[in-house]
C-alpha positions as CSV (number, residue, x, y, z in Angstrom):
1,X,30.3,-128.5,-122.1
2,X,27.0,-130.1,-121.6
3,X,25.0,-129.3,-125.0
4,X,21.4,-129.3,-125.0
5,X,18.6,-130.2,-126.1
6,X,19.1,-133.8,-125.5
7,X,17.0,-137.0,-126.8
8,X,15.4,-139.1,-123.7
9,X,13.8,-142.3,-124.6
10,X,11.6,-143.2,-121.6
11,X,10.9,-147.6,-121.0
12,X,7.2,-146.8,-119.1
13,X,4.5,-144.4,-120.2
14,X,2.6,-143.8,-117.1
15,X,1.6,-141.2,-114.8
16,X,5.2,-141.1,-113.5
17,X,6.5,-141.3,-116.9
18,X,4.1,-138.4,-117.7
19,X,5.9,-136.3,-115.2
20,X,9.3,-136.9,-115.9
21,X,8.4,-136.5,-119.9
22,X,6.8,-132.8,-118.4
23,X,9.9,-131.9,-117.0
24,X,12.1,-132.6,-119.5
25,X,10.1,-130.9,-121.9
26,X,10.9,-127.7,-120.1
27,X,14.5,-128.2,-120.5
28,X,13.7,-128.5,-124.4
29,X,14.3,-132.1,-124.6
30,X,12.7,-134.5,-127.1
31,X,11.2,-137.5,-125.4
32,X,10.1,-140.7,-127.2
33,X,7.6,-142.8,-124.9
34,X,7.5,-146.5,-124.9
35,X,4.7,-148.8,-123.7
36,X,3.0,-152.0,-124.2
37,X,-0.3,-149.8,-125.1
38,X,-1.6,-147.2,-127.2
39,X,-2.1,-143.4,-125.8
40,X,-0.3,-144.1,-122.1
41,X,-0.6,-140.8,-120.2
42,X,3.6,-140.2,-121.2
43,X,2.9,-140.7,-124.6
44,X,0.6,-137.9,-124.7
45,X,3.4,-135.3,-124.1
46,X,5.8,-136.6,-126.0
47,X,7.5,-135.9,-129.1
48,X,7.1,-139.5,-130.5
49,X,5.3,-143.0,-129.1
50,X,6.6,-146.2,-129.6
51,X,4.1,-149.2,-128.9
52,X,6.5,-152.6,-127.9
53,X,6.7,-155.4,-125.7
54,X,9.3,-154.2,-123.7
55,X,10.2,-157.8,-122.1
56,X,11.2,-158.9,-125.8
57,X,14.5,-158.5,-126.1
58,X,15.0,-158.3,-129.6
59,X,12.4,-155.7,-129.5
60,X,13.6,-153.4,-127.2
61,X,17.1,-153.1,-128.6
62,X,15.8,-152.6,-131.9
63,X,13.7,-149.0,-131.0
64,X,17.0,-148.4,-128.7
65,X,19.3,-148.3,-131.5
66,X,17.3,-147.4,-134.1
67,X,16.6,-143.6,-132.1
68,X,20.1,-143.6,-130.5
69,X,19.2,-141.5,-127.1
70,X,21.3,-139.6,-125.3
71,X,19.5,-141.0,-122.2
72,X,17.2,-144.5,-121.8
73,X,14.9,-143.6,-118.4
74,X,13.4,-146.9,-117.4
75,X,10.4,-146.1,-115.5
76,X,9.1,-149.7,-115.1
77,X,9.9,-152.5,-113.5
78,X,8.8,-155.1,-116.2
79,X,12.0,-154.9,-118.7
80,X,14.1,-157.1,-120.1
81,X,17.2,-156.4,-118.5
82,X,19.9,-158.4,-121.0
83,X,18.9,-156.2,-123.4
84,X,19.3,-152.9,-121.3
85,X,23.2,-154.6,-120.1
86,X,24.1,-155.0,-123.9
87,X,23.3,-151.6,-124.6
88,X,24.5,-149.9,-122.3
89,X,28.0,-151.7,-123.4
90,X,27.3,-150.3,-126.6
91,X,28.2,-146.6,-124.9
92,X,24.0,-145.6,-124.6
93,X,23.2,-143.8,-121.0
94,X,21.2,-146.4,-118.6
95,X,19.4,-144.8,-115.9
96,X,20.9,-145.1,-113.1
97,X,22.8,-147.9,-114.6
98,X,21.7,-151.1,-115.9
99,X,22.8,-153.3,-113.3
100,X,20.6,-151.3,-110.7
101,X,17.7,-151.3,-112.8
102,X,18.0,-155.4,-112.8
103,X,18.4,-155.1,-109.0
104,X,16.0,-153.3,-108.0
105,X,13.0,-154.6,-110.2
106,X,13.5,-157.7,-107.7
107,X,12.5,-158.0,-104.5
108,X,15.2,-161.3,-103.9
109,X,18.2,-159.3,-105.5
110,X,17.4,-155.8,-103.7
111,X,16.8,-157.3,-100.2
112,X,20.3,-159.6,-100.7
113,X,22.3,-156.9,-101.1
114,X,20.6,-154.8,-98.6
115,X,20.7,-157.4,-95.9
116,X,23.6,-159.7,-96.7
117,X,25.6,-157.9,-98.8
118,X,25.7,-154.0,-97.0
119,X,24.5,-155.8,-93.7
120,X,21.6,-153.6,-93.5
121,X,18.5,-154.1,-91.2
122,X,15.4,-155.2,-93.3
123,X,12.3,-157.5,-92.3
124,X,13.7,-161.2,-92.1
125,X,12.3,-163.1,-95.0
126,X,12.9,-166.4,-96.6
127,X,11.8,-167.9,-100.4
128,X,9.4,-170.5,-101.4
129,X,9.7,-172.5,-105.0
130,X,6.2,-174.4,-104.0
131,X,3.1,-174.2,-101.2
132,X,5.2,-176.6,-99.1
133,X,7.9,-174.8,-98.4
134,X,6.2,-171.7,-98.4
135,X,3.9,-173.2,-95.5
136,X,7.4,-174.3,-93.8
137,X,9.3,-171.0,-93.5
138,X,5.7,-169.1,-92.6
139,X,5.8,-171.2,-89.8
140,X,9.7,-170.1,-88.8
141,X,9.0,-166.9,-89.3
142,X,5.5,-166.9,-87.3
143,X,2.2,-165.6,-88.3
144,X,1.4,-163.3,-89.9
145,X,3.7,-163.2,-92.8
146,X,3.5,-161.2,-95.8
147,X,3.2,-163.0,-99.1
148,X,4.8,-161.6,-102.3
149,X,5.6,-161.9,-106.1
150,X,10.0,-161.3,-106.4
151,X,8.5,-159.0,-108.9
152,X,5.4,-157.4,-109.5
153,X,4.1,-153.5,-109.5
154,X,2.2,-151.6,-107.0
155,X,1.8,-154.0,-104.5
156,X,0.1,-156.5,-106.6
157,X,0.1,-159.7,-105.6
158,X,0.9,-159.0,-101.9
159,X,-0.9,-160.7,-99.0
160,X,-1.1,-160.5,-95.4
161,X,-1.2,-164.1,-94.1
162,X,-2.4,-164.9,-90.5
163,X,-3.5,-168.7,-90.8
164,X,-1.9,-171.6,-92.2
165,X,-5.2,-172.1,-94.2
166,X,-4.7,-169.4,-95.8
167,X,-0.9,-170.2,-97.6
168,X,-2.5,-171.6,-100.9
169,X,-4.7,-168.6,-101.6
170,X,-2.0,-165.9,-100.5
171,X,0.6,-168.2,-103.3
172,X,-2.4,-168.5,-105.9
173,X,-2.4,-164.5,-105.7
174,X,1.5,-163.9,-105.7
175,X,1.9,-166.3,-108.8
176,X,-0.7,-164.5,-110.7
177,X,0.6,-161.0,-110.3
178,X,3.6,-161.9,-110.6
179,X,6.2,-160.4,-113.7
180,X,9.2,-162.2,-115.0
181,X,10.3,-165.7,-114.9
182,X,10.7,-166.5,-111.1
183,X,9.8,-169.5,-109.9
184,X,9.4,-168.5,-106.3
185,X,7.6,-166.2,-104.3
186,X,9.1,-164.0,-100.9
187,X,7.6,-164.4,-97.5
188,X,8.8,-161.8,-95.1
189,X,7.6,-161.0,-91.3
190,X,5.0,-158.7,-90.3
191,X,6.6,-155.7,-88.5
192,X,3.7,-153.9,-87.0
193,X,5.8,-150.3,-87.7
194,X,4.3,-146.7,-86.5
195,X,4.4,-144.9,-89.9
196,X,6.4,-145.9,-93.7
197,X,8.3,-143.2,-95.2
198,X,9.8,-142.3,-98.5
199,X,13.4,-140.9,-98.7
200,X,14.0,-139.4,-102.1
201,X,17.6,-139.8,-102.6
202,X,19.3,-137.8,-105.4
203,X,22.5,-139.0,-106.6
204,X,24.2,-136.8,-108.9
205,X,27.0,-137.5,-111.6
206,X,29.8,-136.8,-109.5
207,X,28.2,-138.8,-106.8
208,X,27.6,-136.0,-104.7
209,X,23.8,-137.1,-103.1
210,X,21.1,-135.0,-102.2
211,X,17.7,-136.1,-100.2
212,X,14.5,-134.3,-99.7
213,X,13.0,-133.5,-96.5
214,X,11.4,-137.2,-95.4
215,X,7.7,-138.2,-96.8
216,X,5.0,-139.7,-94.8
217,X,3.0,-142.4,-96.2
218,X,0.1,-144.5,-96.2
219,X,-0.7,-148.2,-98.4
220,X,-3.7,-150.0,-98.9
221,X,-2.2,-153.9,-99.8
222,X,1.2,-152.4,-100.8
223,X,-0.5,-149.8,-103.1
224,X,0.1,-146.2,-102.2
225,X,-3.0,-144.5,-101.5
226,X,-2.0,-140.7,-99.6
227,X,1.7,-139.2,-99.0
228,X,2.7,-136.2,-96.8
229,X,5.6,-133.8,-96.3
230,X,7.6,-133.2,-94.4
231,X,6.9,-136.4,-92.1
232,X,8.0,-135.5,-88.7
233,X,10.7,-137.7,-87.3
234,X,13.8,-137.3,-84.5
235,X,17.0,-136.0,-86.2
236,X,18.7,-139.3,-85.4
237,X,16.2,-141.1,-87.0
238,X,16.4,-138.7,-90.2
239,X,21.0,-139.0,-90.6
240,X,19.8,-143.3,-90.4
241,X,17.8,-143.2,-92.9
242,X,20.5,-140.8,-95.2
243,X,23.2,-143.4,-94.0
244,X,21.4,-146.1,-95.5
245,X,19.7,-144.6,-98.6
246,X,23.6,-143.7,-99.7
247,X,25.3,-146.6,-98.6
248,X,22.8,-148.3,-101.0
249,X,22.6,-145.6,-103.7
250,X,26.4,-146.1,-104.0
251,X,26.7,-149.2,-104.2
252,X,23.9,-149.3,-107.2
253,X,26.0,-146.1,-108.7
254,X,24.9,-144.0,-111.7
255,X,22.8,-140.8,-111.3
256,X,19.4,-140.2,-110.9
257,X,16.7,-140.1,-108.3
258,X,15.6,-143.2,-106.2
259,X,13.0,-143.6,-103.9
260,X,13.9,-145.8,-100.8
261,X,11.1,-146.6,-98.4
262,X,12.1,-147.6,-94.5
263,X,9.6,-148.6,-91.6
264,X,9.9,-146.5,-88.7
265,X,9.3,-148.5,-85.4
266,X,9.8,-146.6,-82.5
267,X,13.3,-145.9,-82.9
268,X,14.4,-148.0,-84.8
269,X,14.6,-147.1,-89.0
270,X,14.4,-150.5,-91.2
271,X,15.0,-150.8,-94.8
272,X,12.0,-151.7,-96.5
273,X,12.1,-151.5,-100.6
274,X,14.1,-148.9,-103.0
275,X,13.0,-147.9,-106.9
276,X,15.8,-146.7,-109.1
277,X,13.4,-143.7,-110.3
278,X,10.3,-140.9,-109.3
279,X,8.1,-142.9,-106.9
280,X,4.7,-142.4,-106.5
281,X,4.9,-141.2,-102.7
282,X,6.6,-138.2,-104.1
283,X,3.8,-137.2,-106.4
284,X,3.3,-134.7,-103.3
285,X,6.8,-132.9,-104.2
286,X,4.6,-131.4,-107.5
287,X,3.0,-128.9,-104.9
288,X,5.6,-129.0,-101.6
289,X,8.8,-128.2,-102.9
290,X,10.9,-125.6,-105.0
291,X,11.9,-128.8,-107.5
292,X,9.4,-131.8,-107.7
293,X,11.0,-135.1,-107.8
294,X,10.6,-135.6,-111.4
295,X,12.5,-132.0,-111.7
296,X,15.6,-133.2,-109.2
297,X,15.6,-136.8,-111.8
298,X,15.8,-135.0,-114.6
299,X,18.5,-132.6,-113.7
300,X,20.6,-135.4,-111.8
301,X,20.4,-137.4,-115.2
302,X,21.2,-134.5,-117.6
303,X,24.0,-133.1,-115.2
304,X,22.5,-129.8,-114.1
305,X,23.3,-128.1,-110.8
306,X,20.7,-128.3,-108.0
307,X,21.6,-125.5,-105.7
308,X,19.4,-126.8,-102.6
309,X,15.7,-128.5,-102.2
310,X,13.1,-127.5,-99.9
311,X,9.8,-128.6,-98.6
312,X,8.1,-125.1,-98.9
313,X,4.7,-125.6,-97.5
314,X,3.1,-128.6,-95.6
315,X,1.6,-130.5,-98.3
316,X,-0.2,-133.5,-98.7
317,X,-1.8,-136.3,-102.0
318,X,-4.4,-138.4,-102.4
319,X,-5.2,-140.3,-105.0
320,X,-8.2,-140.7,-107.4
321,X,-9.3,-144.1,-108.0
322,X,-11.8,-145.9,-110.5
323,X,-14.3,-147.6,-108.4
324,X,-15.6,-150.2,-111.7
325,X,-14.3,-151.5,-114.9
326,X,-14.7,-148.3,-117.6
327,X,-14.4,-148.7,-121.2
328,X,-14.0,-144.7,-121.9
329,X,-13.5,-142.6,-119.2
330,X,-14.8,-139.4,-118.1
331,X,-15.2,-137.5,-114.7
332,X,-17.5,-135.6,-112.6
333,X,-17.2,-133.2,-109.7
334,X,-13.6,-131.4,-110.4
335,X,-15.6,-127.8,-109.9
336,X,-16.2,-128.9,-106.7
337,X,-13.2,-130.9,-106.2
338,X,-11.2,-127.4,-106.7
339,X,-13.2,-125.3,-104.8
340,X,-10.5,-125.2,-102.2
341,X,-7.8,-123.0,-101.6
342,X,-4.2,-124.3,-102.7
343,X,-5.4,-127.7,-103.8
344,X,-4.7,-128.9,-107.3
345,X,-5.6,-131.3,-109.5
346,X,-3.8,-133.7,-111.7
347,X,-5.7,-136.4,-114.1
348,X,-3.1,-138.8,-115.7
349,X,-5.2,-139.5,-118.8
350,X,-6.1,-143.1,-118.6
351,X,-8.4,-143.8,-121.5
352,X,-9.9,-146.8,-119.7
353,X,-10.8,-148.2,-115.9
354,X,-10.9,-150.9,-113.9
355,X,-11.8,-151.7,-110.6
356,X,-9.2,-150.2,-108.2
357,X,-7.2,-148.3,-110.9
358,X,-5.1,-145.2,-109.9
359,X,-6.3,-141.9,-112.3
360,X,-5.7,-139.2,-110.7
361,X,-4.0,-137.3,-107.4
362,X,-5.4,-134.3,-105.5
363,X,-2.8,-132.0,-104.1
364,X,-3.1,-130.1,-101.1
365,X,-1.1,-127.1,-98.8
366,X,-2.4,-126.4,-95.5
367,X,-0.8,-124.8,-92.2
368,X,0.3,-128.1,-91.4
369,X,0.0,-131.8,-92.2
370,X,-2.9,-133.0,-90.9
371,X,-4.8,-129.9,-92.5
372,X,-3.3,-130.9,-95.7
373,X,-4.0,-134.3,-95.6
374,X,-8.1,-133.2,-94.6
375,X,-8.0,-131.3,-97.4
376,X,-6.8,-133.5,-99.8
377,X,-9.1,-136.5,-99.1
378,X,-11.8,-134.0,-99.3
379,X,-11.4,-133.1,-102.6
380,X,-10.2,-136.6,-104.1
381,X,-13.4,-137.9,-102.8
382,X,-15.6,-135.4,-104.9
383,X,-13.6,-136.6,-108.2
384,X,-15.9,-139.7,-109.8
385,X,-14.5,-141.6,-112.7
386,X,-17.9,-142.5,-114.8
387,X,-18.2,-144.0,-118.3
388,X,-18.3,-141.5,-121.2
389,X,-21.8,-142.6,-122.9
390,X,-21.0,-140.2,-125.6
């Protein structure tokens, strides 16, 4: 018997965090929040906040053991993953599992296994310890080359590299964003793809797995900046994707839901990156489907029955974005912002700014996609994030 309510401790306090803390909420869960920083948008809908540096080792078992979850939700990739292996050997839930949480924050270890060890088609890419060999294997793989930290977080660090004069800058960047103790950097070919797209893979506790209908996407520099479902794509196209999203999924194992990304190229599906948790592609699922993708995590993690998912409406997201550094944030324009019909709103409570900072996403239905999308721009682009002079 599954005995409610449970205790979630959430590693990540963000706007996805936020999401996941809402959701369990309504299953009458307590949720403790973790973060590096005071007030993070999770921590203000949760039951209790914990401030630590959760790449300290000694620091993160401690607040582990010292609450005793039922359930540790990483929802970060900047963890210290010993720590996570050790208690999860002490009988503590990992989400998904410990050992996919330390793949997957990686770039190296998740393209490995995709491509060497599941013999999976991904973008061929090579590693560079230093600017010389980083200049070398641009050169075998042909410009332009994509630039990027093993590990880092929304795309940061990431260049687009079309001339060798251009190497030292693109490694300058990558080291500087870079999280964890790597010494190299990843260089990977440019694959000039029609469209990216998000698979939401749910992977249940009996390893039973579940996907939502495909999601369309668009980055700026590897950050997310608009998402839209359902993305249209040939059915063949669509079992690929499924074929490889499980195939990987298994072999990762635990429950939970995991965002896997592919490049579409006329044809031909290619396995691009995978998070072990919500991603922010699916923020669109909060207005286009019967269970948002922080619902389906939740009920995958906790063991509850998902009877079936569906994209109801077409349905698009854009995101809100600070356009300067803010020491206390306010906003202007959401009467207008709203003025549409089926368009929502969601602010993720960022106390402060900075240039290029994501804090908020406009939600939109429409009679089809590109309607939805219109709509959503629209409205994101009457949102301003000023300073509070107050």
């Amino acid at each position: 018997m599954n005995i409610f309510p449970k205790l979630l401790m959430l590693l990540g306090s963000g706007e996805l965090g936020k999401e996941v803390a809402i959701a369990a909420k309504r299953l009458g869960c307590k949720v403790i929040a973790c973060d590096k920083y005071k007030n993070a948008p999770a921590m203000q809908v949760s039951d209790e906040a914990i401030v630590i540096d959760m790449n300290d080792k000694k620091s993160l078992q401690k607040a582990i053991r010292t609450y005793k979850p039922d359930v540790v939700i990483p929802e970060i990739e900047a963890l210290e993953v010993e720590a996570l292996i050790e208690i999860e050997q002490e009988g503590i839930n990992v989400i998904p599992t410990a050992r996919a949480t330390s793949i997957t924050m990686n770039r190296d270890k998740i393209r490995t296994l995709a491509s060497k060890e599941l013999e999976i088609k991904t973008a061929k890419y090579a590693y560079a310890k230093n600017i010389d060999e980083l200049k070398k294997e641009a050169e075998n793989l042909q410009y332009p080359v994509f630039i990027k930290p093993v590990m880092s977080s929304s795309g940061k660090g990431q260049s687009l590299v079309y001339k060798a004069k251009d190497i030292e800058t693109a490694w300058n960047c990558a080291k500087e964003e870079a999280r964890g103790n790597s010494k190299q950097v990843i260089i990977e070919e440019f694959i000039n793809f029609d469209f990216e797209v998000t698979l939401l893979t749910i992977r249940q506790r009996n390893a039973e797995t579940l996907f939502c209908p495909p999601i369309g996407h668009m980055q700026v520099d590897g950050d997310y900046q608009s998402s839209w479902q359902p993305q249209e794509l040939k059915r063949e196209q669509v079992s690929e994707m499924q074929r490889i999203a499980k195939k990987v999924t298994d072999n990762l194992g635990g429950s939970g839901l995991f965002g896997v990304e592919f490049f579409i190229k006329n044809n031909e599906v290619i396995f691009s990156e995978l998070s072990p948790r919500p991603h922010d592609t699916g923020l669109v699922t909060l207005i286009s489907q019967n269970l948002s993708e922080f619902d389906l995590h939740l009920r995958a993690v906790l063991g509850l029955p998902i009877p079936y998912i569906e994209c109801t409406h077409p349905s698009a997201s854009r995101v809100i974005k600070s356009k300067k550094n803010i020491s206390k944030v306010s906003y202007r324009g959401l009467e207008k912002a709203l003025k549409q019909k089926d368009t929502e709103l969601f602010l993720f409570g960022k106390q402060t700014a900075h240039s290029g900072r994501r804090m908020g996403v406009v939600l939109a239905k429409g009679g089809n996609i590109q309607e939805a999308i219109t709509k959503a721009e629209v409205s994101a682009a009457l949102v301003e994030v000023i300073e509070n002079e107050e």
